[in-house]
C-alpha positions in Angstrom: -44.4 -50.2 109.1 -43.6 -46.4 109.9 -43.0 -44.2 106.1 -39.1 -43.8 105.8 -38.2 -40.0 107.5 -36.0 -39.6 104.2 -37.3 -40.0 100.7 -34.5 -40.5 98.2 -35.1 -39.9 94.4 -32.6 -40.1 91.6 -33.2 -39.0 88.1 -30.7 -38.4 85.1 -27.9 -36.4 87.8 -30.7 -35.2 90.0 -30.7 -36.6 93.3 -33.8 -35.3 95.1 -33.8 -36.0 98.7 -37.2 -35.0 100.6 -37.2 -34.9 104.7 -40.5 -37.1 105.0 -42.0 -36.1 108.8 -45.2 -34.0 107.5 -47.2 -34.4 110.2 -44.0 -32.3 112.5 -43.3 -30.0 109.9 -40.2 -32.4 108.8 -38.7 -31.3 112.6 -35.3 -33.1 112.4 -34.9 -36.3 115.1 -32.1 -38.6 115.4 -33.3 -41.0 112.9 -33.9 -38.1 110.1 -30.2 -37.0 110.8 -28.1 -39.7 110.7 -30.7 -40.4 107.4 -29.9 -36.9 106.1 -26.6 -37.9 107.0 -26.0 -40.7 104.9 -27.5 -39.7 101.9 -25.7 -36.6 101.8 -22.5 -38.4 102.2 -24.1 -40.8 99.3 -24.4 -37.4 97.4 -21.1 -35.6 97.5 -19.2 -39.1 96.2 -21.6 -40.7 93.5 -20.1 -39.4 90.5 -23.9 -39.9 88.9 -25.4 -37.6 91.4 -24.9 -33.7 89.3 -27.2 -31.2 91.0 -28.4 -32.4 94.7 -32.3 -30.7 95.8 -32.7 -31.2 99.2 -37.1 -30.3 100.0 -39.5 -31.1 102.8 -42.7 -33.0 102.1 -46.2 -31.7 103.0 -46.6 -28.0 103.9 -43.2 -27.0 105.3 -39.4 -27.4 104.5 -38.0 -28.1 108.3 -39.2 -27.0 111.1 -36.2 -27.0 113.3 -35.5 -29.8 115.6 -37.9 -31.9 117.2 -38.7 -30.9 120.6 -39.7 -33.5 121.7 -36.2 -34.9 120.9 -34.5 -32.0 122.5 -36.9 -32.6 125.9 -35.5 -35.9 126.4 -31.7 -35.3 124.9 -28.8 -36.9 127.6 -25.6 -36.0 126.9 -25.4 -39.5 124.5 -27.8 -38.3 122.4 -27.1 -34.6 121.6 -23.1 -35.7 120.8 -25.0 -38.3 118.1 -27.1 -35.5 116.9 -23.7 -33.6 117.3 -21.7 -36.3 115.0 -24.6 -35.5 112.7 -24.9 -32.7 112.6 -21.3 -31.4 112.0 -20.9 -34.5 109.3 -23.6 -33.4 107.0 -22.5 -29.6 107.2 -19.0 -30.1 105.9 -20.2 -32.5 103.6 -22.7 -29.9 102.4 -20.1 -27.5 102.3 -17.5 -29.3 100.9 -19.2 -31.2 98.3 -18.1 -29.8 94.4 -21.7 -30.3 93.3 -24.7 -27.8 93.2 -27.2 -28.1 96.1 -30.2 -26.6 95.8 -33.0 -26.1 98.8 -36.2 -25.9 97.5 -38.5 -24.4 101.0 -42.0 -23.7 101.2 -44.1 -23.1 104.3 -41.6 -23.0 106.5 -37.5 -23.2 107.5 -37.4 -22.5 111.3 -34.5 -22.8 113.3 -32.0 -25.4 112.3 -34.1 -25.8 108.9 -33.0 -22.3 108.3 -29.7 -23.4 109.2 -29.8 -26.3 106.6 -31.1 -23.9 104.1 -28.0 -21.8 104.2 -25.9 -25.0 103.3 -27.3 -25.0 99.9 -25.8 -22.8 97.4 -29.2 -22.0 95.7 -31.7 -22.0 98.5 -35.6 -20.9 96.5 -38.3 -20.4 98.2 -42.2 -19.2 98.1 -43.1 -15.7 98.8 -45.0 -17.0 101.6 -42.6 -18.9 103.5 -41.4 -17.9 107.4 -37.6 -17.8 108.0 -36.8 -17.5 111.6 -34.2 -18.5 113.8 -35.8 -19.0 117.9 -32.7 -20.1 119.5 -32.2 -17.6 122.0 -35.7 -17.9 123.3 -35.2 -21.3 124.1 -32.2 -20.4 125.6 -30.0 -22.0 122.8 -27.6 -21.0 119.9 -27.6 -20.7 116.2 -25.8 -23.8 114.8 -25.2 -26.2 112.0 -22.2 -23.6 110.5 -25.1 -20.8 110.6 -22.7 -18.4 112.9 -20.2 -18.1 110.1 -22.9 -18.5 107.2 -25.5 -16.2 107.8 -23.3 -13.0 108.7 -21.6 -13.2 104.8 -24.9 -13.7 103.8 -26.7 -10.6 105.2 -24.1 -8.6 107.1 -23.7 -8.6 110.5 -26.6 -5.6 111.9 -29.1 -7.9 110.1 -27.6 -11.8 111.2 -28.2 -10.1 114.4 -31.3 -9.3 113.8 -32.3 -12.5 112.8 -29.8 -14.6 115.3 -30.5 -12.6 118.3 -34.0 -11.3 118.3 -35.0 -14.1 116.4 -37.2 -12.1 114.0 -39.5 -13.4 111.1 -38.6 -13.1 107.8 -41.0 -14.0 104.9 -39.5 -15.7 101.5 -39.8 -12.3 99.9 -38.1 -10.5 102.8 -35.7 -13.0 102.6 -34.6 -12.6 99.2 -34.6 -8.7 99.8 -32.3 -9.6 102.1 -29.9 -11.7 100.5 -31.0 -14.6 102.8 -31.7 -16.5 99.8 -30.9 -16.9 96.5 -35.0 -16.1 95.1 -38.1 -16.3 96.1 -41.6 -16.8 94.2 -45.0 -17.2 94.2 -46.0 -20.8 95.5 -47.6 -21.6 92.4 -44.0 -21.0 90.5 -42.0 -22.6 93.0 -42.0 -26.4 91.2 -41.9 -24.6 87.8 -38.6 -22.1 89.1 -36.6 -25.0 91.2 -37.0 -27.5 87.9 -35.6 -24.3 85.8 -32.7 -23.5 87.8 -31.9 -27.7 88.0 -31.6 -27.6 84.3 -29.5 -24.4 84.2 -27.2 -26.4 86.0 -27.3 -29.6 84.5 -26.4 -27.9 81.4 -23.4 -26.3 82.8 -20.0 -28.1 83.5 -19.9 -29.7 86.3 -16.2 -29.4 86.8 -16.7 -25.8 86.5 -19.3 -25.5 88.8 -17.1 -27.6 91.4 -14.3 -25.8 91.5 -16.5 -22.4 91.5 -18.1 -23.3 94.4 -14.4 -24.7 96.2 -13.3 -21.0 95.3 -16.2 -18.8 96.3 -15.9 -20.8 100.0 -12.4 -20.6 100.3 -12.3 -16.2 99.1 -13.5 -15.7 102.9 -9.9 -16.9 104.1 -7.5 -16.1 100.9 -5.6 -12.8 100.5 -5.9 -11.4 96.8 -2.4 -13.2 96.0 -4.0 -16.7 97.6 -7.0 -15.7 95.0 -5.4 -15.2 92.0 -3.2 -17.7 91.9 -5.8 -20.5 92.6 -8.2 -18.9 89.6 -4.8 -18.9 87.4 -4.0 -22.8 88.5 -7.6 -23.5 87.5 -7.6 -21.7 84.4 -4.6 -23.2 83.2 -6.1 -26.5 84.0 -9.6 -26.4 82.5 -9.2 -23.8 79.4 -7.3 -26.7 76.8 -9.4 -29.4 78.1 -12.2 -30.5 76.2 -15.2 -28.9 77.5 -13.9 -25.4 77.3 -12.9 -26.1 73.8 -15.8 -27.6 72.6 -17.5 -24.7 74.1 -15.3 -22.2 72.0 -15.9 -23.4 69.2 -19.8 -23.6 69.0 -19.8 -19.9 69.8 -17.1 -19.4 66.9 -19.4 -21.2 64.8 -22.3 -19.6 65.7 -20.7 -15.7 65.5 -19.3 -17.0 61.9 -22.9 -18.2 60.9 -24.3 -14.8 61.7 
């Protein structure tokens, strides 16, 4: 029996979800996905799940699609990878949960695209970013014509979109590409650190900080600030905030 293309690990609010093709560099395929898919879905509903870390196992985070998949695609298959496709972006997107890409080796292509989904993508120093599209004749997808222009501006999504330049993890980061990058040795040791920053965070806060960070790109200031009041209004007498207030009272009168 074949390994499962997606590994699916759950631990205390951590759901750790590792595309499992090695041996192609995790290229995506059908099967991987509508298995991506799935478990994202899984992801964004479970109240358990806190902090989704989406990783690649062996030496590279996702190298793009499969071509072999894309050299015998009919029009059946690319509108499944389509449904897909499309599905695990909003739900990416729209979940109110931290997700966190943790890339080594490499994110080529539509694993770059998947990486800017996450809202804390970390990667080694070492790592190659690129996005080949238009050499094989193809477009940037998977939300990454909207994404990567707010992340980098538009002279350098061009760059990266058009010319389909190389980027390491470090140039990356310069960049704004990414949220960090480090040495591969600190990579486990910096993911595991930024998971528990999270975790010890609230994660209505962090849901509805996400929600209004995506939605800024279409507000006008009025739109803004009356959402941020709503919230405010909403979370401040509740019981986290409060219990919150009163530990640092505590702690400024104990000093």
């Amino acid at each position: 029996m074949s390994d499962p293309v997606l590994l699916s690990a759950e631990n205390n609010g951590v759901l750790t979800l590792t595309l499992n093709r090695p041996s192609a560099l995790n290229a995506l395929n059908q099967p991987l996905f509508e298995a991506l898919n799935r478990a994202v879905y899984h992801a964004r509903f479970d109240k358990a799940v806190r902090v989704l870390v989406i990783q690649g196992a062996g030496k590279g985070f996702c190298a793009g699609v499969d071509m072999g998949y894309i050299a015998n695609a009919g029009e059946t298959d690319l509108a499944l990878r389509t449904f897909a496709n499309l599905d695990l972006v909003r739900h990416l997107v729209r979940m109110e949960k931290p997700v966190v890409a943790k890339i080594a080796g490499c994110a080529i292509g539509a694993g770059l695209s998947l990486a800017l989904l996450a809202d804390f993508a970390i990667a080694s120093e070492d790592t190659v970013f690129q996005m080949p599209f238009t050499h094989l004749g193809a477009v940037i997808d998977m939300g990454a014509s909207q994404i990567l222009p707010r992340l980098v501006g538009m002279a350098r999504a061009k760059a990266v979109a058009m010319l389909g330049d190389h980027l390491s993890g470090a140039e990356a980061a310069n960049w704004g590409l990414i949220y960090k990058a480090v040495s591969a040795a600190e990579l486990d040791i910096e993911t595991n650190a930024l998971v528990s920053r999270l975790l010890e965070l609230s994660p209505e806060a962090l849901g509805l900080t996400k929600r209004g960070l995506d939605q800024a790109h279409y507000w006008d200031i009025d739109q803004t600030v009356d959402w941020e009041t709503s919230q405010q209004m909403r979370l401040i007498p509740g019981e986290y905030v409060q219990r919150q207030v009163q530990a640092f009272r505590s702690r400024k009168e104990g000093s």
